[in-house]
py3Dmol code that shows the C-alpha trace and the ligand (Angstrom):
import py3Dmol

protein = """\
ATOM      1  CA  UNK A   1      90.167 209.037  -0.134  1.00  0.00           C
ATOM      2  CA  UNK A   2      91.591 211.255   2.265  1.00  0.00           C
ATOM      3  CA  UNK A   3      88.633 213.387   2.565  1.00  0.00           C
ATOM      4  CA  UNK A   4      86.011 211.193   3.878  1.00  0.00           C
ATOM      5  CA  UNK A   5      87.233 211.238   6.907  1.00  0.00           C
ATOM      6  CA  UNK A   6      85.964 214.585   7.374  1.00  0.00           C
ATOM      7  CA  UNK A   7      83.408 213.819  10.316  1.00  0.00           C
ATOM      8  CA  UNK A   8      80.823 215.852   8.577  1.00  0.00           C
ATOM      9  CA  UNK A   9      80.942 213.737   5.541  1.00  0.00           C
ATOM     10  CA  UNK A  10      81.236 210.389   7.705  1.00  0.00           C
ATOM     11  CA  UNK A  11      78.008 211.304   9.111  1.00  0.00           C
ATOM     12  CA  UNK A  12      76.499 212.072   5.467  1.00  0.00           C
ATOM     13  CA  UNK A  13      77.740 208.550   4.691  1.00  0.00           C
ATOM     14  CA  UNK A  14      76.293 206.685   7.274  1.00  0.00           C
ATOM     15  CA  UNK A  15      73.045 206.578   5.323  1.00  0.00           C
ATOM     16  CA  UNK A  16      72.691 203.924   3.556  1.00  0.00           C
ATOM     17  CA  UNK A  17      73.171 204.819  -0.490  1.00  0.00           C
ATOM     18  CA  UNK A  18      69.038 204.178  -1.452  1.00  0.00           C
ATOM     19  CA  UNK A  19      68.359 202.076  -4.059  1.00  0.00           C
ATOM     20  CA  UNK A  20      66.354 204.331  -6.347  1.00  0.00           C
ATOM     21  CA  UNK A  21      69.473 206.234  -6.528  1.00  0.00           C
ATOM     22  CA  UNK A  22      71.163 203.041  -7.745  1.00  0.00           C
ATOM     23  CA  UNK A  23      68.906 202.865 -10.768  1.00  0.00           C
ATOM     24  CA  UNK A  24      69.040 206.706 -11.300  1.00  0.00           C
ATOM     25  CA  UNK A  25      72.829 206.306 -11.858  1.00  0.00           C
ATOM     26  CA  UNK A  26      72.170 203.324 -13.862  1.00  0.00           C
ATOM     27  CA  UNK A  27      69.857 204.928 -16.578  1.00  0.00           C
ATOM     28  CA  UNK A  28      71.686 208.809 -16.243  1.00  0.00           C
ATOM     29  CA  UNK A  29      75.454 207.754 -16.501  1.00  0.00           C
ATOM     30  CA  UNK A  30      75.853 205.766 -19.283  1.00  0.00           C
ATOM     31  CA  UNK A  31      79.691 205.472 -18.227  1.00  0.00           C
ATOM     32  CA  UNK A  32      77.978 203.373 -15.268  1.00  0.00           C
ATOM     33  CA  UNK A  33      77.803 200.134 -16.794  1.00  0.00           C
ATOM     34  CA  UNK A  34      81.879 199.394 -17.379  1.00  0.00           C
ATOM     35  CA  UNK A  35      82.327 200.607 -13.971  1.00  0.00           C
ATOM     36  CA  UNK A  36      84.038 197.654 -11.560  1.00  0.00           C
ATOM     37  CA  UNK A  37      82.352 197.044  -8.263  1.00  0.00           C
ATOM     38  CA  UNK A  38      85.448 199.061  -6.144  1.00  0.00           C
ATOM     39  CA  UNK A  39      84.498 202.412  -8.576  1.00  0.00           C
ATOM     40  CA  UNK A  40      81.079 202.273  -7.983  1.00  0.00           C
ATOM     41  CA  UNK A  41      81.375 201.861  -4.503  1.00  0.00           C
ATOM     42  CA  UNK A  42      83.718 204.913  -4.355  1.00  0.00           C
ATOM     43  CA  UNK A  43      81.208 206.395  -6.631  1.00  0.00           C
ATOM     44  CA  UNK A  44      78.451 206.293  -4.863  1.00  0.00           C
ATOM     45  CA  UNK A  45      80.713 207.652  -1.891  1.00  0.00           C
ATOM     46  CA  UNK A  46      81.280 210.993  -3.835  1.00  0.00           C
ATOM     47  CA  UNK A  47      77.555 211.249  -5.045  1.00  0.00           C
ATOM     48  CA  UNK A  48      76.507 210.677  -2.012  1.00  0.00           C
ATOM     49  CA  UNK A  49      78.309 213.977  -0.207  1.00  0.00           C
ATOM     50  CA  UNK A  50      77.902 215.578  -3.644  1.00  0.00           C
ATOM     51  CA  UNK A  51      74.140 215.857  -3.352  1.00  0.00           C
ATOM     52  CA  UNK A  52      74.290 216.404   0.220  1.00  0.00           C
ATOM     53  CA  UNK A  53      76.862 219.711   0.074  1.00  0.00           C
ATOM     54  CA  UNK A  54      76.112 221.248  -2.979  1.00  0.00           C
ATOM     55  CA  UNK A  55      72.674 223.685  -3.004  1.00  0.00           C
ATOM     56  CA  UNK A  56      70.127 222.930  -5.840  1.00  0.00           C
ATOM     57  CA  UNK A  57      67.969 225.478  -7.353  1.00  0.00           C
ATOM     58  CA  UNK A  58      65.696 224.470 -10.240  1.00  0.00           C
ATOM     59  CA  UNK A  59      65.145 227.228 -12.266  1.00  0.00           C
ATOM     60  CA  UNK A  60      62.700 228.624 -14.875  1.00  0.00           C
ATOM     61  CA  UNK A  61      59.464 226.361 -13.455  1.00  0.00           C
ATOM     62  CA  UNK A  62      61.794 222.995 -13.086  1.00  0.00           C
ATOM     63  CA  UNK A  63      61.339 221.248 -10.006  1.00  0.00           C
ATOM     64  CA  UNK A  64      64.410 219.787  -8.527  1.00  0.00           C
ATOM     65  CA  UNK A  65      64.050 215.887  -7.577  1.00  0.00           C
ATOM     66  CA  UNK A  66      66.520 213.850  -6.485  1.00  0.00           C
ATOM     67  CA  UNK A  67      66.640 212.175 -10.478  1.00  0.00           C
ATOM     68  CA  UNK A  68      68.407 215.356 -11.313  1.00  0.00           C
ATOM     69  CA  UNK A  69      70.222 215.685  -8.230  1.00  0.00           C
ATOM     70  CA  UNK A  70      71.607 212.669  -8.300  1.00  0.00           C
ATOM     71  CA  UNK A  71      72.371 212.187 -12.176  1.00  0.00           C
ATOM     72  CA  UNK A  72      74.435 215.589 -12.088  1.00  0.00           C
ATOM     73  CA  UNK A  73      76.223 214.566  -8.741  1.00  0.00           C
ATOM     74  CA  UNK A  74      77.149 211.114 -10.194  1.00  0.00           C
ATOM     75  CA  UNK A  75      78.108 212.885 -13.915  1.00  0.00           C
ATOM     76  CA  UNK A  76      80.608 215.461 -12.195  1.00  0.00           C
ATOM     77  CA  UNK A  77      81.977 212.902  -9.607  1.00  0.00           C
ATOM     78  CA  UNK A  78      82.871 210.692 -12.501  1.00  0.00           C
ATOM     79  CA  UNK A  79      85.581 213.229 -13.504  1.00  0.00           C
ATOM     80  CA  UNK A  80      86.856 212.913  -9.610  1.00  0.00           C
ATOM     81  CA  UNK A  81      87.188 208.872  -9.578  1.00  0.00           C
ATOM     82  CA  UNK A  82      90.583 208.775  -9.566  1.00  0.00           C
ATOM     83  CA  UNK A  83      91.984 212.126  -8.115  1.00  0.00           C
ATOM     84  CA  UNK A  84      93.050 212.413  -4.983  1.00  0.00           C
ATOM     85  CA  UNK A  85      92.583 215.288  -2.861  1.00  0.00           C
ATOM     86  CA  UNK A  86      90.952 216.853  -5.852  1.00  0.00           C
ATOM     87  CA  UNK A  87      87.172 218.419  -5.366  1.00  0.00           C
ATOM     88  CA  UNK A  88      84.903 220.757  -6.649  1.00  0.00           C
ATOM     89  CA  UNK A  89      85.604 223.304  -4.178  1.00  0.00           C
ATOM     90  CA  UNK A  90      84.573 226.932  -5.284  1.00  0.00           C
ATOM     91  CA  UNK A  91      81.020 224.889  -6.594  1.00  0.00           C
ATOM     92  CA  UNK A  92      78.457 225.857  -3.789  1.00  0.00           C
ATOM     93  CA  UNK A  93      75.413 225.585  -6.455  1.00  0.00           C
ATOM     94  CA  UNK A  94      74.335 224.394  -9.504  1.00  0.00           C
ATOM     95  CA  UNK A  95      71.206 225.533 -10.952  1.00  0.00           C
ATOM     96  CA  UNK A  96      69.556 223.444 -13.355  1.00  0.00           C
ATOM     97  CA  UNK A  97      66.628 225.352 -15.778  1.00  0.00           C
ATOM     98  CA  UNK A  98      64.619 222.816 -18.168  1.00  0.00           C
ATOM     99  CA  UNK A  99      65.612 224.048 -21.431  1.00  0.00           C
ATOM    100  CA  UNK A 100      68.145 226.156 -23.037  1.00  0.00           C
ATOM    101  CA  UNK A 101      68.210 229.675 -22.029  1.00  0.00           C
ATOM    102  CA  UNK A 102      69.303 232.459 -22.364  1.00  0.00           C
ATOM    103  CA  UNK A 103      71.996 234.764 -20.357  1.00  0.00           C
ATOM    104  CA  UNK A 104      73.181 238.149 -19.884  1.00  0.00           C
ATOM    105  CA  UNK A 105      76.417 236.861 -19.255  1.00  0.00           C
ATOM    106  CA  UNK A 106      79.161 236.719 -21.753  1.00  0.00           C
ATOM    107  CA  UNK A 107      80.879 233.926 -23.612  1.00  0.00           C
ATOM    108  CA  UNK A 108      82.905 233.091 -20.988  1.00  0.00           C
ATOM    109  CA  UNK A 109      83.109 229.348 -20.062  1.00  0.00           C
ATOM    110  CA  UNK A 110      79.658 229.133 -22.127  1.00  0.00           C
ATOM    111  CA  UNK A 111      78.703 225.529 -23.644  1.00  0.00           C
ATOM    112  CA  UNK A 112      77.150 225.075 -27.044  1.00  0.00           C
ATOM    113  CA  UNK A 113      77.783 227.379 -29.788  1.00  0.00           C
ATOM    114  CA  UNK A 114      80.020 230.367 -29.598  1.00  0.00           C
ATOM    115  CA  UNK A 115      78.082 233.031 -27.460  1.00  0.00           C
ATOM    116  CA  UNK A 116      79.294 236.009 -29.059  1.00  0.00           C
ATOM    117  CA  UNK A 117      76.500 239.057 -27.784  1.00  0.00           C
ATOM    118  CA  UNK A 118      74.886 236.867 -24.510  1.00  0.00           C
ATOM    119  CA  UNK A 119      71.782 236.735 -26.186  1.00  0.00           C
ATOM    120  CA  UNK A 120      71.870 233.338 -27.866  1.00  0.00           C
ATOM    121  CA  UNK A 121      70.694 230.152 -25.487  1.00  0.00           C
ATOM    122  CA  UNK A 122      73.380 228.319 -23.927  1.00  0.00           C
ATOM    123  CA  UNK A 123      73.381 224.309 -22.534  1.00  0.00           C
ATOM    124  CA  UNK A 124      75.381 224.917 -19.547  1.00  0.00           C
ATOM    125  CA  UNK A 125      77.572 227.750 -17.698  1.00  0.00           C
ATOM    126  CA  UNK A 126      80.451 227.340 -15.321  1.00  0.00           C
ATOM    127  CA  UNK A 127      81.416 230.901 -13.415  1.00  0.00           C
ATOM    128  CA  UNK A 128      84.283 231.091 -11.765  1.00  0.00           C
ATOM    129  CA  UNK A 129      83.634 230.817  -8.314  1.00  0.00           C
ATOM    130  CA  UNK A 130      80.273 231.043  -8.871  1.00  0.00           C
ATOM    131  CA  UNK A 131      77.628 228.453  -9.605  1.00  0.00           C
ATOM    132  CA  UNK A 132      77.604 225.883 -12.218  1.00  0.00           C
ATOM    133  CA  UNK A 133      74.294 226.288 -14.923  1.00  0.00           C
ATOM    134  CA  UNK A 134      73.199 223.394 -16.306  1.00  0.00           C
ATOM    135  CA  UNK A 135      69.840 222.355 -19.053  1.00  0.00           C
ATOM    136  CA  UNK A 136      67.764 218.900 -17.749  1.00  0.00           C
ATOM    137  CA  UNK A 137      67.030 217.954 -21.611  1.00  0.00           C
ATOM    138  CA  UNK A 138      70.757 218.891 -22.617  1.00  0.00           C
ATOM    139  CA  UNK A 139      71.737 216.235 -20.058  1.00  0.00           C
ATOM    140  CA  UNK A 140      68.961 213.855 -20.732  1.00  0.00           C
ATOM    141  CA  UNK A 141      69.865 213.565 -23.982  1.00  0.00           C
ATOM    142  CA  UNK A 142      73.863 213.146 -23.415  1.00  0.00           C
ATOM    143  CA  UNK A 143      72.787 210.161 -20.987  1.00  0.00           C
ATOM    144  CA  UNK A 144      70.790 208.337 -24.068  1.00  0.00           C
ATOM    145  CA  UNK A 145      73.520 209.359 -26.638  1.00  0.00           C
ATOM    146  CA  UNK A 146      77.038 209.091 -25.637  1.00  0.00           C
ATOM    147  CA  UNK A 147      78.313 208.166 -28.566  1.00  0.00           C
ATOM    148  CA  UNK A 148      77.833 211.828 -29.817  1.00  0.00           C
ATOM    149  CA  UNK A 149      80.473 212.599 -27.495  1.00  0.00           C
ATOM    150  CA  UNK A 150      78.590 215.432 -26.017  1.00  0.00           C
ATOM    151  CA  UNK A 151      78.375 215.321 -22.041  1.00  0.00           C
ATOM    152  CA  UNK A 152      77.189 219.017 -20.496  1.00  0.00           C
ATOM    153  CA  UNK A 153      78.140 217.925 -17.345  1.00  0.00           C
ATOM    154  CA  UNK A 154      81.600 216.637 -17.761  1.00  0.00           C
ATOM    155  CA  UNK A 155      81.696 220.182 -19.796  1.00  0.00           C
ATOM    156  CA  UNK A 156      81.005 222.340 -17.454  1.00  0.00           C
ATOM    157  CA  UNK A 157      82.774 220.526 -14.317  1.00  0.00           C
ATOM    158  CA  UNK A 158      86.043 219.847 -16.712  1.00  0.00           C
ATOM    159  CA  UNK A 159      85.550 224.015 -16.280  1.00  0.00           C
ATOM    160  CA  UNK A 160      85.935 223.852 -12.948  1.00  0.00           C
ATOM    161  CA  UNK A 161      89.030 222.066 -12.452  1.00  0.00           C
ATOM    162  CA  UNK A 162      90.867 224.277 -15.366  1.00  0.00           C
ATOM    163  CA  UNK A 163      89.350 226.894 -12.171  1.00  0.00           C
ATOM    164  CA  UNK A 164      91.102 225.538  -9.354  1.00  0.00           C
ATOM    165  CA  UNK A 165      94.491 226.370 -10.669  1.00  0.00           C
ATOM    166  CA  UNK A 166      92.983 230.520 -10.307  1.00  0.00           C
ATOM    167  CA  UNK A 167      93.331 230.907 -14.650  1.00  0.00           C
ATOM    168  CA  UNK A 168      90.895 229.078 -17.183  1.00  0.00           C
ATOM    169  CA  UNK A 169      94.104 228.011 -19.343  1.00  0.00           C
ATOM    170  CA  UNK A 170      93.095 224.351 -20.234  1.00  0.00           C
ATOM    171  CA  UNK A 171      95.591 223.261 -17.959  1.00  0.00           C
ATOM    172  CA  UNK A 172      93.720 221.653 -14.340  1.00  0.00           C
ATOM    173  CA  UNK A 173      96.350 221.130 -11.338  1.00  0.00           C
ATOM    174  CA  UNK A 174      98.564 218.876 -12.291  1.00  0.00           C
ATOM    175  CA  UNK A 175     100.847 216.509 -10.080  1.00  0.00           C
ATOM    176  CA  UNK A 176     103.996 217.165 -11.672  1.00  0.00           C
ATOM    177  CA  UNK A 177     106.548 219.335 -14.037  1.00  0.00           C
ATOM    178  CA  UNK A 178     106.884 216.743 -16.112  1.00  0.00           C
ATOM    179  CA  UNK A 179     103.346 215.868 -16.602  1.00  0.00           C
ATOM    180  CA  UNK A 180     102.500 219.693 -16.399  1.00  0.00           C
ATOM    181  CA  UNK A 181     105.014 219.815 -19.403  1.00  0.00           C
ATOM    182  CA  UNK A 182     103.699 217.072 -21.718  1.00  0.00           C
ATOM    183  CA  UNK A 183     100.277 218.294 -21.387  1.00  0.00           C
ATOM    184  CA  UNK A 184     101.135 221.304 -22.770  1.00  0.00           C
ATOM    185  CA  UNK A 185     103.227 220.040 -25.726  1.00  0.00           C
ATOM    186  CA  UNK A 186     100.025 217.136 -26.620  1.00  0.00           C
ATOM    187  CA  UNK A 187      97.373 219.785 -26.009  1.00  0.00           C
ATOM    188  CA  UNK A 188      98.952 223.114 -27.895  1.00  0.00           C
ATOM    189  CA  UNK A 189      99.582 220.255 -30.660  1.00  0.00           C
ATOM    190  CA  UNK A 190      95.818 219.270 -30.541  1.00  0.00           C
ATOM    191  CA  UNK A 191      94.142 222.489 -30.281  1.00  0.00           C
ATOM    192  CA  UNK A 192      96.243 223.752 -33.117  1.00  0.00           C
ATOM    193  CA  UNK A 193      95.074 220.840 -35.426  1.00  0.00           C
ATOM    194  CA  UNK A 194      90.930 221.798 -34.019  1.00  0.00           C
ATOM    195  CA  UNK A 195      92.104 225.036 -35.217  1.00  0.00           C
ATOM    196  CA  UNK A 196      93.847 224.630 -38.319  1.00  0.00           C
ATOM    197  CA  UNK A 197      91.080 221.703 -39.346  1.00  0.00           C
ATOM    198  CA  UNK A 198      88.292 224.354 -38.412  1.00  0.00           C
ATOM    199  CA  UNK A 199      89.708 227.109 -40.649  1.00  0.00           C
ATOM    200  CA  UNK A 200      89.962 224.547 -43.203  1.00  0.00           C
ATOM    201  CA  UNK A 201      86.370 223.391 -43.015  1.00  0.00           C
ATOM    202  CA  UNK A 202      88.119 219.851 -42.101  1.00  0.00           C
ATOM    203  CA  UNK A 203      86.469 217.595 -40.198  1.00  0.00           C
ATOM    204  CA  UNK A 204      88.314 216.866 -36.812  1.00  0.00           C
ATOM    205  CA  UNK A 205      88.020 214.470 -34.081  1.00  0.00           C
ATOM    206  CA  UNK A 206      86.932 216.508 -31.278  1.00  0.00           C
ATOM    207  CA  UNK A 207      84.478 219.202 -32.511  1.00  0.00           C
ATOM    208  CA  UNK A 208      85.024 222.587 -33.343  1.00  0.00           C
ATOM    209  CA  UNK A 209      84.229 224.101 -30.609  1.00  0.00           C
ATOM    210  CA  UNK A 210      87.149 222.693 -28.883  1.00  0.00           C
ATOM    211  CA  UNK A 211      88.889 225.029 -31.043  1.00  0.00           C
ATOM    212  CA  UNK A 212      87.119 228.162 -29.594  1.00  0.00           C
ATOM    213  CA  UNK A 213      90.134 228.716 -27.062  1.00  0.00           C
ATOM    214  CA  UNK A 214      92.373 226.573 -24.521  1.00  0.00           C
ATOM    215  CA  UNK A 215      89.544 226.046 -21.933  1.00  0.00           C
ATOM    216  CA  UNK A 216      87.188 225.049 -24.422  1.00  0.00           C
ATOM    217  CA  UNK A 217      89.801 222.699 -25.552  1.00  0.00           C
ATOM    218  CA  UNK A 218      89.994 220.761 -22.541  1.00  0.00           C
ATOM    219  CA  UNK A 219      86.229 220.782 -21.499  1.00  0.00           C
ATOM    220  CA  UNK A 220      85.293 219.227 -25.003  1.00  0.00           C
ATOM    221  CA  UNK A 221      88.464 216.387 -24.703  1.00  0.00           C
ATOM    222  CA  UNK A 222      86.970 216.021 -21.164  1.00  0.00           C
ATOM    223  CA  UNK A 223      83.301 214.940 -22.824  1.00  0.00           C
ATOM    224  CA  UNK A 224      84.786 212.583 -25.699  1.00  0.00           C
ATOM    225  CA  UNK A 225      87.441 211.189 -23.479  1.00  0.00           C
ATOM    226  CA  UNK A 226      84.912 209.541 -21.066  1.00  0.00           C
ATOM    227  CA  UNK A 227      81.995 209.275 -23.857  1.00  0.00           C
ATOM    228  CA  UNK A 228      83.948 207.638 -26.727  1.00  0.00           C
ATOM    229  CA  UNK A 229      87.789 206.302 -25.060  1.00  0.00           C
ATOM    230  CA  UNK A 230      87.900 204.034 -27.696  1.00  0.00           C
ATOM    231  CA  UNK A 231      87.426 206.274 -30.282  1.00  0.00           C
ATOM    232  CA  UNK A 232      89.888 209.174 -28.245  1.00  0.00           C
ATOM    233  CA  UNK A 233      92.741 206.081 -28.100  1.00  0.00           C
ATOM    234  CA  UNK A 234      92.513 205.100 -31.687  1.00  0.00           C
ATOM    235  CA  UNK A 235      91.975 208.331 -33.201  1.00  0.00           C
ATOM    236  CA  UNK A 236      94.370 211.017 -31.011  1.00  0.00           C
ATOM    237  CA  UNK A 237      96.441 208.573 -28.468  1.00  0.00           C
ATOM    238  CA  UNK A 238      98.439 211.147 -27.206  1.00  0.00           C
ATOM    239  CA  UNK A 239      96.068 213.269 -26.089  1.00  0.00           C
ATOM    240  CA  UNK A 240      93.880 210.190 -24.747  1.00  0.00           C
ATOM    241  CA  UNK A 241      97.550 208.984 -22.883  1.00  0.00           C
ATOM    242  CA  UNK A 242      97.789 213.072 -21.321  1.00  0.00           C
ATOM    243  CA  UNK A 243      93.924 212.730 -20.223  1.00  0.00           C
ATOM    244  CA  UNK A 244      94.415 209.082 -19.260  1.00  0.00           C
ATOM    245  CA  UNK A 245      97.941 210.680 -16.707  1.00  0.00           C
ATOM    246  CA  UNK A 246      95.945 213.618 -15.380  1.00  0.00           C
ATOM    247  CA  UNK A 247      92.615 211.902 -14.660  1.00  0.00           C
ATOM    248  CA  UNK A 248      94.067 208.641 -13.613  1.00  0.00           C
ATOM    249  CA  UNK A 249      91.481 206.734 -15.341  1.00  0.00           C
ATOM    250  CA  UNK A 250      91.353 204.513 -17.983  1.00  0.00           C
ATOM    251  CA  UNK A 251      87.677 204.728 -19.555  1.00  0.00           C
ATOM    252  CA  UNK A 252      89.125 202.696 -23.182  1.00  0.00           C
ATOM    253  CA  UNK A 253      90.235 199.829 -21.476  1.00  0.00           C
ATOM    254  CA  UNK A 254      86.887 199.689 -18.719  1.00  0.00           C
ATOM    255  CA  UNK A 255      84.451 199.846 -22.113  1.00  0.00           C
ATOM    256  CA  UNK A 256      86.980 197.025 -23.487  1.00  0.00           C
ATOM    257  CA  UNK A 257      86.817 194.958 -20.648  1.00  0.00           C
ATOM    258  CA  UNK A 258      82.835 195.244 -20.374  1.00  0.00           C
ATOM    259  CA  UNK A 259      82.244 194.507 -24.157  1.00  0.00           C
ATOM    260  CA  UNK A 260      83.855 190.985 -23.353  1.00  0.00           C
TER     261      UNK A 260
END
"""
ligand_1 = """\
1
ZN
Zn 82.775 225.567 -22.195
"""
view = py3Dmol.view(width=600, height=400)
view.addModel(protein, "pdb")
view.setStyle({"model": 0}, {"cartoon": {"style": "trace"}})
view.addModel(ligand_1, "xyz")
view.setStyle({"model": 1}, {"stick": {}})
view.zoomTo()
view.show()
């Protein structure tokens, strides 16, 4: 990882990763457990200078502690595991209010149901260049229940890396043509079938509100891809393959190999 030899960051690094913050990753990242000893290590690398760069604002009466600092840093670093050169750059703070609230802002990049007037209480909020808004019981609840497939975190940071390429088009930086070119055949495929299944009343795999639009799309594949793999590589393999190519991770085969 190119980047930690920033001196800055060597310096951050240098402190030894506490142990409370070992168990605070244990209980708040339930993708924790089928991690192998080199991708925690690396892990707790990225948490580390996560919690030490970003600014933290607890909002609406929460106090911010490092349990929520480092559950959120250790949540969105997950996504970065196995990119290179690949950070949450235009993320200078995330604010993190206690409950769902309520925002003047529009729909845009909004989590939970469809926000159509800005006056219904969102989960989380990812503005471009801007901050990152995310609810403590929202991601309390995602830690306890991944098999709902419902991560606000991996939400909301998925967000930001559909950001760094300037549009929110479902489509992060990818490394090449051809994988820039698959993506978009397996995911236009996908989304259409959210869509179509939606104005059917079908059930689909991935929820409906993948189906909202192309950035939705890829922020909801982002939660069920690391909260159900299994599930993503039975049920839609091609887009779990696409997901699997872009964030160079395998998440099926780490909860296969920890079941054992
Ligand atoms: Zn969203």
């Amino acid at each position: 990882m190119g980047w930690l030899r920033d001196r800055r960051r060597q310096k951050i690094l240098e402190h030894p990763f506490p142990a409370e913050w070992e168990q605070i990753l244990a209980a708040g990242l339930s993708h924790w457990q089928h991690l192998d000893l080199d991708e925690r290590s690396r892990l707790r690398c990225l948490t580390q200078v996560f919690v030490a760069e970003k600014s933290w604002e607890g909002c609406g009466g929460l106090h911010m502690t490092d349990e929520i600092r480092v559950t959120v840093a250790g949540q969105a670093c997950l996504l970065l595991l196995g990119l290179e050169n690949v950070e949450f750059t235009d993320v200078d703070s995330i604010l993190v209010y206690p409950h769902a609230v309520k925002t003047p802002e529009g729909p845009h990049a909004s989590y939970g149901s469809v926000v159509e007037s800005g006056s219904l209480p969102i989960l989380g909020q990812a503005l471009s260049g801007g901050p990152v808004l995310l609810t403590w019981d929202a991601i309390t609840k995602s830690a306890r229940h991944p098999e709902r497939g419902h991560n606000v975190v991996y939400h909301e940071f998925a967000h930001k890396l559909d950001m760094l390429t300037g549009t929110i088009d479902g489509t992060p930086p990818m490394a090449t043509k051809e994988q820039l070119d698959l993506w978009i055949e397996v995911c236009t495929d996908e989304f259409e079938r959210v869509q179509t299944g939606a104005g059917q009343g079908k059930r689909t795999f991935l929820d409906a509100y993948a189906g909202v639009n192309v950035g939705e799309f890829f922020a909801v594949a982002t939660e069920y891809f690391f909260d159900l793999p299994r599930e993503m590589r039975r049920e839609r393999p091609e887009l779990y393959g696409v997901l699997h190519d872009f964030y160079r991770q395998d998440p099926a085969a780490r909860e296969t190999r920890s079941a054992v």
